[in-house]
Structure formats: structure tokens, C-alpha cells
Wavefront OBJ file of the C-alpha trace (Angstrom):
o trace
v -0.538 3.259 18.035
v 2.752 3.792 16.682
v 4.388 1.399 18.907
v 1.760 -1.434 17.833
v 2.745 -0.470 14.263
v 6.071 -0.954 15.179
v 5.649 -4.299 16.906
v 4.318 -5.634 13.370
v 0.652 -6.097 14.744
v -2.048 -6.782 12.985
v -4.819 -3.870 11.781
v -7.155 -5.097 14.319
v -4.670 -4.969 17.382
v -3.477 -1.494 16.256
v -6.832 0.165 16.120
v -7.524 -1.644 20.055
v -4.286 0.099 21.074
v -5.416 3.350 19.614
v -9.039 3.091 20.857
v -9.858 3.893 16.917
v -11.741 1.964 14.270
v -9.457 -0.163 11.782
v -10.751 2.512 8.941
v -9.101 5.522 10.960
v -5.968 3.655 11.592
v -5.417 2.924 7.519
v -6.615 6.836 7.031
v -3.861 7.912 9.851
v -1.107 5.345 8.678
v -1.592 6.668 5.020
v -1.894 10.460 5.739
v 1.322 9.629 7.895
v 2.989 8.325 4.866
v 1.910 10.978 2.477
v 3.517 13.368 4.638
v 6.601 11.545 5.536
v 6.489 11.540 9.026
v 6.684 7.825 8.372
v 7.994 5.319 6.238
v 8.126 1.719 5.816
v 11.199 0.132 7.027
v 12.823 -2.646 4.855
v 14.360 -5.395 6.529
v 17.567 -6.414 4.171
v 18.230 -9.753 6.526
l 1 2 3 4 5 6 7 8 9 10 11 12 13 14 15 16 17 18 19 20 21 22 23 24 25 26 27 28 29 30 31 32 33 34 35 36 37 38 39 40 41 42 43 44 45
């Protein structure tokens, strides 16, 4: 999933690649953020 996130896929391609309904993967991308095990990258280009 994380890799999908990474590739700048859409919601609907991420939840395929986690085998997870597009509702889990905003609960799991937000809890992620809450807790900082992720954050959103800024591209400065």
C-alpha cells in the first residue's frame, strides 16, 4: 500500500494494491499521519 502511496496513485488503485476498501485506506493513511509514522512530502521543484 505504501508503495502505491508513494507512486502518487489514486485512492482507488491504493485500496486494489492493499486488497482494502477506499474507506480503510483514508482511516490507515490518517491514523498513519496522526502518529507520524508518515508525512506528506513537499516537492520544492
Amino acid at each position: 500500500m505504501l508503495s502505491a502511496l508513494r507512486e502518487h496513485r489514486g485512492l482507488a488503485a491504493v485500496s486494489q494494491a492493499a486488497g482494502v476498501s477506499p474507506e480503510d485506506v483514508e482511516d490507515i493513511v490518517h491514523h498513519l499521519l496522526w502518529r507520524g509514522v508518515v508525512s506528506l512530502g513537499v516537492d520544492e521543484s
